[in-house]
MARVEX-207933 format. One record per atom (N, C-alpha, C, O): x negated, y negated, z; residue number from 1. Coordinates in nm, 2 decimals. Atoms other than C-alpha are relative to their C-alpha. Example, Ala and Ser with C-alpha at 12.3 -4.5 7.8 and 13.67 -1.06 7.14 Angstrom:
[[-0.09, 0.12, 0.00], 1]
[[-1.23, 0.45, 0.78], 1]
[[-0.09, -0.12, 0.00], 1]
[[-0.19, -0.12, 0.07], 1]
[[0.09, 0.11, 0.00], 2]
[[-1.37, 0.11, 0.71], 2]
[[0.08, -0.11, 0.08], 2]
[[0.03, -0.22, 0.09], 2]
***
This chain:
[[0.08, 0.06, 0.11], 1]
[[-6.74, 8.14, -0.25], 1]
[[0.00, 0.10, -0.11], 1]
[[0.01, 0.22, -0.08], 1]
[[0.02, -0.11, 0.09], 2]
[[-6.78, 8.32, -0.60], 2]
[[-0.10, 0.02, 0.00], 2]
[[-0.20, -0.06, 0.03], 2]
[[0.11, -0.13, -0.03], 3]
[[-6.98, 8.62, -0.61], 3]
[[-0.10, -0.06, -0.11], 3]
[[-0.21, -0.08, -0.06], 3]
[[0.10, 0.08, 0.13], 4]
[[-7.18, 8.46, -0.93], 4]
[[-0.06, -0.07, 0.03], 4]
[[-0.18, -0.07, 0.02], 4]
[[0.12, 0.12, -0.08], 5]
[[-7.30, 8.17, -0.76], 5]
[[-0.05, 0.01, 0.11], 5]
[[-0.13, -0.08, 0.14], 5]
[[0.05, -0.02, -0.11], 6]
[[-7.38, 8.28, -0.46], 6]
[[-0.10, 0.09, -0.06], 6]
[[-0.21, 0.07, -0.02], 6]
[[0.14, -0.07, 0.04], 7]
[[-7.59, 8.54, -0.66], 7]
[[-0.09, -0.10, -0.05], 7]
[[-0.20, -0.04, -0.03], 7]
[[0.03, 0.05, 0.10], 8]
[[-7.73, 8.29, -0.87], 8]
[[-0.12, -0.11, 0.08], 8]
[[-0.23, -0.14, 0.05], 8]
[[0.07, 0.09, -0.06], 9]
[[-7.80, 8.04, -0.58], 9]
[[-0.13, 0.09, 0.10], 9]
[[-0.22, 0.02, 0.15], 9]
[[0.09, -0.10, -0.10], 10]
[[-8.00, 8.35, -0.36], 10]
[[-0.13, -0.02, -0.09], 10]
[[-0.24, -0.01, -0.05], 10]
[[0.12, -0.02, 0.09], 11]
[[-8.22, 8.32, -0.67], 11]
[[-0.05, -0.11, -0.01], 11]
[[-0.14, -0.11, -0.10], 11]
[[0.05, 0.13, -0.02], 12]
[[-8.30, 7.95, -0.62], 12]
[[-0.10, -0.03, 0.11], 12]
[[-0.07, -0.01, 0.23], 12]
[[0.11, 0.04, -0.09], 13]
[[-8.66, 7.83, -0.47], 13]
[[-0.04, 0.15, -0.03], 13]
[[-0.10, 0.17, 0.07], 13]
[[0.12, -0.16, 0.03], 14]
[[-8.83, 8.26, -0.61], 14]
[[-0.01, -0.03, -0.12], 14]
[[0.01, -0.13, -0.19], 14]
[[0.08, -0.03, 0.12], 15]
[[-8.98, 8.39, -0.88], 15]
[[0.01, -0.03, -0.10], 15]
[[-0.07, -0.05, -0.19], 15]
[[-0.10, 0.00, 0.14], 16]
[[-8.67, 8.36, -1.13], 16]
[[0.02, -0.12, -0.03], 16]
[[0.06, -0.16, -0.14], 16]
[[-0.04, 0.12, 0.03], 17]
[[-8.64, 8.00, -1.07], 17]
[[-0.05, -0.11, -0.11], 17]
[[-0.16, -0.16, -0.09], 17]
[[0.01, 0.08, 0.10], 18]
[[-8.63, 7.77, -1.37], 18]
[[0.10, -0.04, -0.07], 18]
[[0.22, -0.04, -0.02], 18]
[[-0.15, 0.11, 0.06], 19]
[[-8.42, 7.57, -1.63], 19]
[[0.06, 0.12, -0.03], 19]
[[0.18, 0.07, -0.02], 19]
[[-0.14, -0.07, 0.06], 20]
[[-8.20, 7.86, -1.74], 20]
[[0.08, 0.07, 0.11], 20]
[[0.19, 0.12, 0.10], 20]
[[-0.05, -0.06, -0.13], 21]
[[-8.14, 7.98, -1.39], 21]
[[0.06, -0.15, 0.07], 21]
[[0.15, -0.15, 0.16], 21]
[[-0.15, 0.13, -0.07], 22]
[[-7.98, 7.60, -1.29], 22]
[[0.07, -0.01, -0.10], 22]
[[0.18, -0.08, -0.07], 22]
[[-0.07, 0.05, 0.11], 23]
[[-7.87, 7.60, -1.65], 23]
[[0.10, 0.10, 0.05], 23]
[[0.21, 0.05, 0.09], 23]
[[-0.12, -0.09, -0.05], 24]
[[-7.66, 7.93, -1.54], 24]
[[0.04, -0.04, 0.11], 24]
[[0.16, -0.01, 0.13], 24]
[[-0.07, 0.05, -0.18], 25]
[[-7.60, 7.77, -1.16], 25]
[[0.16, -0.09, -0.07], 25]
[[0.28, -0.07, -0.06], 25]
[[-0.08, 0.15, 0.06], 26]
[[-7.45, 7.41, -1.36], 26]
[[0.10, 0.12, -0.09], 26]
[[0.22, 0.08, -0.06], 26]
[[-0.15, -0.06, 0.07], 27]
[[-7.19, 7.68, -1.58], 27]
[[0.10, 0.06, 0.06], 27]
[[0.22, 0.07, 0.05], 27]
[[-0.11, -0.07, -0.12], 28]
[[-7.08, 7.85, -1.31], 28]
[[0.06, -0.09, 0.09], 28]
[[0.17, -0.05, 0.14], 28]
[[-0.09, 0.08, -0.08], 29]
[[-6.98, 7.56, -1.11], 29]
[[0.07, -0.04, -0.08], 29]
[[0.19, -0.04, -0.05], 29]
[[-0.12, 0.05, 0.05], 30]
[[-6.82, 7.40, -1.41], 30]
[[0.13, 0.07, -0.01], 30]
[[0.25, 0.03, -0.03], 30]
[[-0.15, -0.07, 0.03], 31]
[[-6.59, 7.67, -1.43], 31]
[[0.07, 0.01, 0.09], 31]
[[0.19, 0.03, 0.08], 31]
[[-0.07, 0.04, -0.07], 32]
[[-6.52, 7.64, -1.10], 32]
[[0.08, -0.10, 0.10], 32]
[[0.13, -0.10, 0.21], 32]
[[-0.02, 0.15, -0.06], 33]
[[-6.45, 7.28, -1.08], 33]
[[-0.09, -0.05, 0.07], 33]
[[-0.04, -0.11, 0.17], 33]
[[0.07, 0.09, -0.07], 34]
[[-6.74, 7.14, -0.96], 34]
[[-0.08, -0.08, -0.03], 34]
[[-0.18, -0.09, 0.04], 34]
[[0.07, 0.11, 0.11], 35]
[[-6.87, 6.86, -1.20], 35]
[[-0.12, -0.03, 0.06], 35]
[[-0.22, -0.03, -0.01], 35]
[[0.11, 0.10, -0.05], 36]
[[-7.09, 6.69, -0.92], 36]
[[-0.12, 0.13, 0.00], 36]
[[-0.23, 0.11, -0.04], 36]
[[0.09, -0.09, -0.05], 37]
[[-7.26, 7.04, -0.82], 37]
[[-0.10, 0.02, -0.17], 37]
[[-0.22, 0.00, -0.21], 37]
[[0.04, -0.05, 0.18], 38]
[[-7.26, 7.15, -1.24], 38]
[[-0.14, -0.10, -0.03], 38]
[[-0.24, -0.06, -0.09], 38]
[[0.09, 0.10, 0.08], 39]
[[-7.45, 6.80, -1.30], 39]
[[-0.17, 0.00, 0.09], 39]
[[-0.28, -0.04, 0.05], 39]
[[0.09, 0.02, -0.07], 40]
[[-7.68, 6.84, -1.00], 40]
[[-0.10, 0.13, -0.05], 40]
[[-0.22, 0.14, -0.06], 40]
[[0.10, -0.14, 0.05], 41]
[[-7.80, 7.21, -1.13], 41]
[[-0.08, -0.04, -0.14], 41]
[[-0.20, -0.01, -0.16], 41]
[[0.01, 0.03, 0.14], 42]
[[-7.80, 7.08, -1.49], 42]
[[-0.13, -0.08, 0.02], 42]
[[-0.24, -0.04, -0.02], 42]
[[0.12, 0.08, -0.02], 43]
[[-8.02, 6.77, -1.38], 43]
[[-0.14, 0.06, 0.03], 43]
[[-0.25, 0.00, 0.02], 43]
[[0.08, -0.05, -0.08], 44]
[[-8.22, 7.02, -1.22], 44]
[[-0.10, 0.09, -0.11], 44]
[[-0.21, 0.13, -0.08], 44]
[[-0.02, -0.07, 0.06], 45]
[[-8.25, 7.21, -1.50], 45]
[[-0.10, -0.08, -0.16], 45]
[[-0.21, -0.03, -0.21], 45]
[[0.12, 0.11, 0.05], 46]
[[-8.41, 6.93, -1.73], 46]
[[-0.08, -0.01, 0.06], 46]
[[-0.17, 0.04, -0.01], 46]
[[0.08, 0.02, -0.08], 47]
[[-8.61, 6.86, -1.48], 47]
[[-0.12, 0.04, -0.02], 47]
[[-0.23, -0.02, -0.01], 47]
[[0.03, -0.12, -0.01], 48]
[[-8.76, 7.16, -1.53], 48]
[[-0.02, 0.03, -0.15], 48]
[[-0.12, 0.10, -0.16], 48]
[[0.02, -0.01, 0.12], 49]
[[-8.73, 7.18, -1.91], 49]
[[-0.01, -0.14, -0.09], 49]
[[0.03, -0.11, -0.20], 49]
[[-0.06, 0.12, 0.09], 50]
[[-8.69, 6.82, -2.09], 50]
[[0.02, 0.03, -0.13], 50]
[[0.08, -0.05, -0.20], 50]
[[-0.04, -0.03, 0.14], 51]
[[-8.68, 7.00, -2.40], 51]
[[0.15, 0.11, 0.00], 51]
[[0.19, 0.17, -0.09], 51]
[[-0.13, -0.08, 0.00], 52]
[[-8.37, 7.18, -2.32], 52]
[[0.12, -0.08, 0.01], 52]
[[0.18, -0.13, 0.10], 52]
[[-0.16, 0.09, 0.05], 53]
[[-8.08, 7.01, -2.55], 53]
[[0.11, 0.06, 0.02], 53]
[[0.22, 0.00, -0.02], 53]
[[-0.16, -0.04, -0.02], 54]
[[-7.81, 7.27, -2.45], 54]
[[0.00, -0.03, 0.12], 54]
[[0.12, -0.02, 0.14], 54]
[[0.00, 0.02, -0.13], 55]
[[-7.88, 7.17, -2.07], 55]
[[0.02, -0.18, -0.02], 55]
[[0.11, -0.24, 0.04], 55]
[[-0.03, 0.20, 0.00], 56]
[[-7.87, 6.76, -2.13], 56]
[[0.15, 0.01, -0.08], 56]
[[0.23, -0.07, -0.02], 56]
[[-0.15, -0.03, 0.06], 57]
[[-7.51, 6.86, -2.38], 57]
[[0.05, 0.05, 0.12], 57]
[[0.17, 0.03, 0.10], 57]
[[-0.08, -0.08, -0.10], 58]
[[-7.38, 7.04, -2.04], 58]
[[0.00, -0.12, 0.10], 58]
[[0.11, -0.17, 0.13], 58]
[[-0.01, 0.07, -0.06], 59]
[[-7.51, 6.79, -1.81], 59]
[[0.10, -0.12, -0.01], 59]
[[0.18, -0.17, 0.07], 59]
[[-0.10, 0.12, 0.09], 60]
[[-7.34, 6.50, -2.05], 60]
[[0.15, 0.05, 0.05], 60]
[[0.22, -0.05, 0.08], 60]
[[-0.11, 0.00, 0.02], 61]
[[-7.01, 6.72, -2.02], 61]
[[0.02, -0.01, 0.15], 61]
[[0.12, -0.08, 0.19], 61]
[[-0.08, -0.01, -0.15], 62]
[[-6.98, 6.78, -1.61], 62]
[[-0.03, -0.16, -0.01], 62]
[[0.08, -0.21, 0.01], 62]
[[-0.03, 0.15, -0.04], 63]
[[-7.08, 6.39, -1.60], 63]
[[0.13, -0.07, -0.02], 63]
[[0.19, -0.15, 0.06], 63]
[[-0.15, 0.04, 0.06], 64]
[[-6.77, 6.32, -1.80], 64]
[[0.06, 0.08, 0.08], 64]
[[0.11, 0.00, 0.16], 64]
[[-0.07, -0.01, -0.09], 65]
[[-6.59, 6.57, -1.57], 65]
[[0.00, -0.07, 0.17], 65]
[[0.10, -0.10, 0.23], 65]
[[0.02, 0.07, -0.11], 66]
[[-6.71, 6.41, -1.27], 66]
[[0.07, -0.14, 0.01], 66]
[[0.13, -0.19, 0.10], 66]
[[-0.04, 0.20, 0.02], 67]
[[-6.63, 6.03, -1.41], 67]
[[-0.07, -0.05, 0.01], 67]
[[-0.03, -0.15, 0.08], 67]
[[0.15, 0.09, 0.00], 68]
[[-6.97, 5.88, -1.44], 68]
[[-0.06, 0.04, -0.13], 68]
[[-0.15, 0.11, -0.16], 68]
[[0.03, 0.05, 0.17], 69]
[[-6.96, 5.77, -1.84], 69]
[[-0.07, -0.05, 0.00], 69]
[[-0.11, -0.05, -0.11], 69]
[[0.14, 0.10, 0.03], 70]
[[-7.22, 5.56, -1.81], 70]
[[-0.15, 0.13, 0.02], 70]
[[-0.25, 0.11, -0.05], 70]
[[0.12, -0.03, -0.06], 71]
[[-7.46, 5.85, -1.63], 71]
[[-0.02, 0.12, -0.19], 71]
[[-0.12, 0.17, -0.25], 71]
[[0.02, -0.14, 0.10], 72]
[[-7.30, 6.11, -1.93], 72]
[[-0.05, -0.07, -0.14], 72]
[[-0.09, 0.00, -0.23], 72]
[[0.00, 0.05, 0.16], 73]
[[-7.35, 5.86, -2.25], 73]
[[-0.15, 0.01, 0.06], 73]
[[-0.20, 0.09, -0.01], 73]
[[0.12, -0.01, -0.03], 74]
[[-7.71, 5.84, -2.08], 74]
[[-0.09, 0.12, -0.01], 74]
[[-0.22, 0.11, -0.02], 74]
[[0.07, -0.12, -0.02], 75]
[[-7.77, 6.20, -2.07], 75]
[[-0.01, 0.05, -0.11], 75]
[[-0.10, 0.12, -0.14], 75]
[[-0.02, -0.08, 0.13], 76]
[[-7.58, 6.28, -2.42], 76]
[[-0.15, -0.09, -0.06], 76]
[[-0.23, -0.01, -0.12], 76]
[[0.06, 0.04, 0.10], 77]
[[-7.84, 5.98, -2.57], 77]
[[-0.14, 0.09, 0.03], 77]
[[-0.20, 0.12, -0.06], 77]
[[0.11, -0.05, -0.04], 78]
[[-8.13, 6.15, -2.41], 78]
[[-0.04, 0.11, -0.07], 78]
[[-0.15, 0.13, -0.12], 78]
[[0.01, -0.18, 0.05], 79]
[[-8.04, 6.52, -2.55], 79]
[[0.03, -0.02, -0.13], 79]
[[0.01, 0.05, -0.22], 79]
[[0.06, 0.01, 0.21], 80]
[[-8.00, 6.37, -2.90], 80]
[[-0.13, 0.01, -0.01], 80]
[[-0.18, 0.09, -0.09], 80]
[[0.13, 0.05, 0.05], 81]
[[-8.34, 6.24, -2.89], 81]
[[-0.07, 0.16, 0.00], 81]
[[-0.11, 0.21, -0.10], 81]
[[0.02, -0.12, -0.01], 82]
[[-8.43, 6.60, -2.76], 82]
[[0.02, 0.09, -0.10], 82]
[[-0.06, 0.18, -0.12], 82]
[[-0.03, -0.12, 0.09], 83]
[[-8.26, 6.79, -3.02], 83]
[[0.01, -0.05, -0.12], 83]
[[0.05, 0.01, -0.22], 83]
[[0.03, 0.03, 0.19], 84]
[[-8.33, 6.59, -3.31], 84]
[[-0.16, 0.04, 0.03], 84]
[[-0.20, 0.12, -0.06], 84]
[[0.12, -0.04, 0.03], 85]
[[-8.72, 6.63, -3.21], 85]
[[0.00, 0.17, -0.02], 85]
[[-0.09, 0.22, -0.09], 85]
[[0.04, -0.17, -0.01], 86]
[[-8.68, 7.02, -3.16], 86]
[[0.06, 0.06, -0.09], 86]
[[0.09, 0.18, -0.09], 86]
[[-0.12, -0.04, 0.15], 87]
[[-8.46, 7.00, -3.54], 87]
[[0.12, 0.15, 0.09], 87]
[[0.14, 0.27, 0.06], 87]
[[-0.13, -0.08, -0.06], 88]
[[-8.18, 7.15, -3.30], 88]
[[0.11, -0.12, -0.10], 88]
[[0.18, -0.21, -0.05], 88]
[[-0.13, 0.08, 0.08], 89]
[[-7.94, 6.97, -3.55], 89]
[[0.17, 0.01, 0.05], 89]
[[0.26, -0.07, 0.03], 89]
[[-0.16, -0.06, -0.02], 90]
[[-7.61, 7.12, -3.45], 90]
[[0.00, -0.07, 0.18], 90]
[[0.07, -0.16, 0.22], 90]
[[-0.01, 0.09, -0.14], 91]
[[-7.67, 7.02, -3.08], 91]
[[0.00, -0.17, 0.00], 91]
[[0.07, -0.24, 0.07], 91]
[[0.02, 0.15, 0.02], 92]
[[-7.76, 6.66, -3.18], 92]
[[0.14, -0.03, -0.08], 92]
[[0.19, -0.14, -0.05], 92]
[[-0.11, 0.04, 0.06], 93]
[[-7.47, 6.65, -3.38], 93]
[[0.15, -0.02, 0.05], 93]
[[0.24, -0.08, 0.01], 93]
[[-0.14, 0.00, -0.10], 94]
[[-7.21, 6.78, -3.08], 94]
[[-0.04, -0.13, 0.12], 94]
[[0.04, -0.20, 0.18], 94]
[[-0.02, 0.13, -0.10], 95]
[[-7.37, 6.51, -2.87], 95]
[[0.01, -0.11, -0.02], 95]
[[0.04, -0.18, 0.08], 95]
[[-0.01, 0.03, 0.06], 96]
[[-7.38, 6.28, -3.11], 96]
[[0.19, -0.07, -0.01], 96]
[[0.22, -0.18, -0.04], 96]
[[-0.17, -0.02, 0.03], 97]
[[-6.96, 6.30, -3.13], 97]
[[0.02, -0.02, 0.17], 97]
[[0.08, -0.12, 0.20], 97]
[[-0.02, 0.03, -0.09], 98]
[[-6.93, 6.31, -2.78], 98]
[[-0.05, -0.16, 0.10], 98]
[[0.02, -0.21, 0.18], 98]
[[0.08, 0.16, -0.05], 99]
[[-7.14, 5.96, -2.67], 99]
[[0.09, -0.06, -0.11], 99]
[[0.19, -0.09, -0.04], 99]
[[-0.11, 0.09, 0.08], 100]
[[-6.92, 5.79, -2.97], 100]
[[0.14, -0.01, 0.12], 100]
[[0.18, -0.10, 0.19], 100]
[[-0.13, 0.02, -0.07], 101]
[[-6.61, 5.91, -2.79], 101]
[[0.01, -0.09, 0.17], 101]
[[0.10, -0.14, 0.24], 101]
[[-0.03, 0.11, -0.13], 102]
[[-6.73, 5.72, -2.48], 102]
[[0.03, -0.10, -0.01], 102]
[[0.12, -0.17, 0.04], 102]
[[-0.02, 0.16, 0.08], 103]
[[-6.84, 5.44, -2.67], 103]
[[0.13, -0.06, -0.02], 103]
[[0.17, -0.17, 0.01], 103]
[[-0.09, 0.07, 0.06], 104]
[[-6.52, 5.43, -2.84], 104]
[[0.16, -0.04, 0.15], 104]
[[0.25, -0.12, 0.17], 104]
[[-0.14, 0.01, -0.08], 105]
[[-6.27, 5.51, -2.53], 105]
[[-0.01, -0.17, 0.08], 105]
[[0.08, -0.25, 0.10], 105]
[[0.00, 0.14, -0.06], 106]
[[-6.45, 5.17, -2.35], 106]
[[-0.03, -0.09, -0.08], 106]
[[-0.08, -0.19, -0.04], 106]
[[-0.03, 0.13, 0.10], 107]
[[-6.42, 4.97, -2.64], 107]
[[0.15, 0.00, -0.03], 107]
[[0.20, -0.11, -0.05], 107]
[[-0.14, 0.07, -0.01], 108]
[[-6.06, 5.00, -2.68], 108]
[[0.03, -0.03, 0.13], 108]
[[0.10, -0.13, 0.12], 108]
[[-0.01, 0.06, -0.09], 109]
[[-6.03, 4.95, -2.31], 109]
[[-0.02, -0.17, 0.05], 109]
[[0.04, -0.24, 0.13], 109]
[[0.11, 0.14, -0.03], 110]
[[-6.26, 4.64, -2.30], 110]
[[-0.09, 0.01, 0.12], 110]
[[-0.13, -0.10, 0.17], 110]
[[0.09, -0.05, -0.12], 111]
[[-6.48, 4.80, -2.00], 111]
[[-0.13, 0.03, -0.04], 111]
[[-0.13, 0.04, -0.16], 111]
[[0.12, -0.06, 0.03], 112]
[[-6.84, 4.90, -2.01], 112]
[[0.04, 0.17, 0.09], 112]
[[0.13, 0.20, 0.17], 112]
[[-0.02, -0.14, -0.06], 113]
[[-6.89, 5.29, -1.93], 113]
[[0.02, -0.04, 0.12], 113]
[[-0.01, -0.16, 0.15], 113]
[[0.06, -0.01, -0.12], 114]
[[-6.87, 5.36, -1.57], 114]
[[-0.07, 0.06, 0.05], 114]
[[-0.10, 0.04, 0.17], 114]
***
């Protein structure tokens, strides 16, 4: 296993635990390919902050690695609403761009997300 997440997960359920400690769990799995784990830390991680719009933008992107457009356009519209209330503008504006691109990839298809 990498040495990062194994540290990261020893620190899961003490003292250190909160949103930026699943927000760092959910980065470190995406990088090592693990969308479902990345989204389960990420979710976790909201959970735990709902005002945290770089954590619902992360969550949105492992969803889309995973393949569950429907769960990521859900998550990106969530962390707009988030980061337009907390005038995070630049965040609202990358998730913003990314929920279009779902929109748009299952409208040329003719599918709803999955």
């Amino acid at each position: 296993m990498n040495p990062r997440i194994e540290s990261l997960e020893k620190m899961l359920d003490g003292p250190r635990d909160g949103a930026l400690l699943r927000f760092s769990l959910g980065n470190e799995y995406l990088k090592a390919g693990a969308p479902d784990k990345a989204a389960s830390s990420f979710r976790a991680a909201v959970d735990r902050d709902p005002a945290y719009s770089a954590a619902w933008k992360a969550l949105g992107k492992a969803l889309v690695e995973a393949g569950d457009d429907l769960l990521a356009l859900t998550a990106y519209e969530r962390g707009i609403a988030v980061a337009e209330a907390k005038g995070d503008i630049q965040a609202a504006k990358e998730m913003n761009v990314f929920a279009r691109r779902i929109r748009k990839a299952h409208e040329t298809c003719d599918t709803p997300p999955a």
